[in-house]
N, C-alpha and C positions, 0 to 999 in steps of 0.2 A: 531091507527096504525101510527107510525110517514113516514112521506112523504119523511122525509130527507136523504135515505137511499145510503150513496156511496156505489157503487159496484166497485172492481177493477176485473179487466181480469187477468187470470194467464194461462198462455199456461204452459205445464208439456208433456214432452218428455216418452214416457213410453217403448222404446226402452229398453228393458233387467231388467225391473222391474217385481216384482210378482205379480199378481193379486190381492190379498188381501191386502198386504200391500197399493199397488196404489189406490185399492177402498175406504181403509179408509180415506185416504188423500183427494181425490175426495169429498165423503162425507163430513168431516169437513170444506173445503173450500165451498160446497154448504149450508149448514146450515149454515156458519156464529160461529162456534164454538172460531174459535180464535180469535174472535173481544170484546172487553172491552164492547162493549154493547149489547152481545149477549143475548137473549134471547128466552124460546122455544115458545114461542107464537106468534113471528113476524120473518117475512120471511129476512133475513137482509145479504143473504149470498151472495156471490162474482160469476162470473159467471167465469167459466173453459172448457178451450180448449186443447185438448188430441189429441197430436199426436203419429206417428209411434203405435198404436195400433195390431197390427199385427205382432208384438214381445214382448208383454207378456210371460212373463213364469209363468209355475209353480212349487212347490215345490214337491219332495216324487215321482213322476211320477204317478202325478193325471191326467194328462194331457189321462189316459186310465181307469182311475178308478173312475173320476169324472162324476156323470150324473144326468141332469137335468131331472125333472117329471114336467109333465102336463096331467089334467085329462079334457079327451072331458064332461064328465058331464053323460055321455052314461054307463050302466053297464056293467065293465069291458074296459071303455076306459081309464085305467091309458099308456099314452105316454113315451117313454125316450126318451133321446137323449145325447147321451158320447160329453164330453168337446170337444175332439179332431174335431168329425164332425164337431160341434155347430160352431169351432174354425174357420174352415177351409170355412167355409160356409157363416158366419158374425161373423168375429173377435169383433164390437164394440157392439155388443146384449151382451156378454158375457159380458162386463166390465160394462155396462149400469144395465143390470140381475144384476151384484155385487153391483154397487152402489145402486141402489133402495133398494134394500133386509137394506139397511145401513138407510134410512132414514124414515122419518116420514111414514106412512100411513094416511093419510088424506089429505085437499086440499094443507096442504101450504107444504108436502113432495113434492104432484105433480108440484107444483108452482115450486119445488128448482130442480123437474128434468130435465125443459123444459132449463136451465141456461147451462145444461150442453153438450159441442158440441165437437163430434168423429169424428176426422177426418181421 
């Protein structure tokens, strides 16, 4: 795993952007997607700072139709919870739930999540 790894800081404004769109972006600047030496087996991505979170939008008026599950593991504990609560409650879980769902599952996804800071 080479040691040489530049990381630059990219601060992104998310004032009046959509969620998905913004999560992709997020994600590829965490992997390391647009770097000429990219590759999926070494962690090589840039670390990003996200502000004004708390003015995302979304598309279609999902923003009432959107909802998240989670299951206690208990029978018949399947959980919701509609975007708007989620929204209103912690704006940056929401963008953070988007990006992870975007990247790896395994150690070097978690490694690229800890890079990324909500402010």
């Amino acid at each position: 795993m080479p040691t040489n790894i530049e990381r630059k800081k990219y601060t992104i404004d998310a004032s009046g952007k959509i969620l998905g769109r913004l999560a992709t972006q997020v994600a590829g600047l965490l992997r390391g997607k647009h770097k000429t030496t990219f590759a999926p087996n070494v962690d090589g991505g840039d670390i990003v700072h996200i502000e004004h979170v708390d003015q995302i939008k979304l598309t279609r008026g999902k923003e009432t139709k959107k909802v998240y599950y989670h299951h206690s593991r208990y029978p018949g504990g399947l959980k919701t919870t509609r975007f708007d609560a989620a929204f209103a409650k912690n704006p940056g879980w929401v963008l953070r739930k988007a990006v992870v769902g975007m990247l790896p599952k395994s150690r070097i996804g978690r490694r690229m999540i800890q890079r990324l800071v909500i402010k």
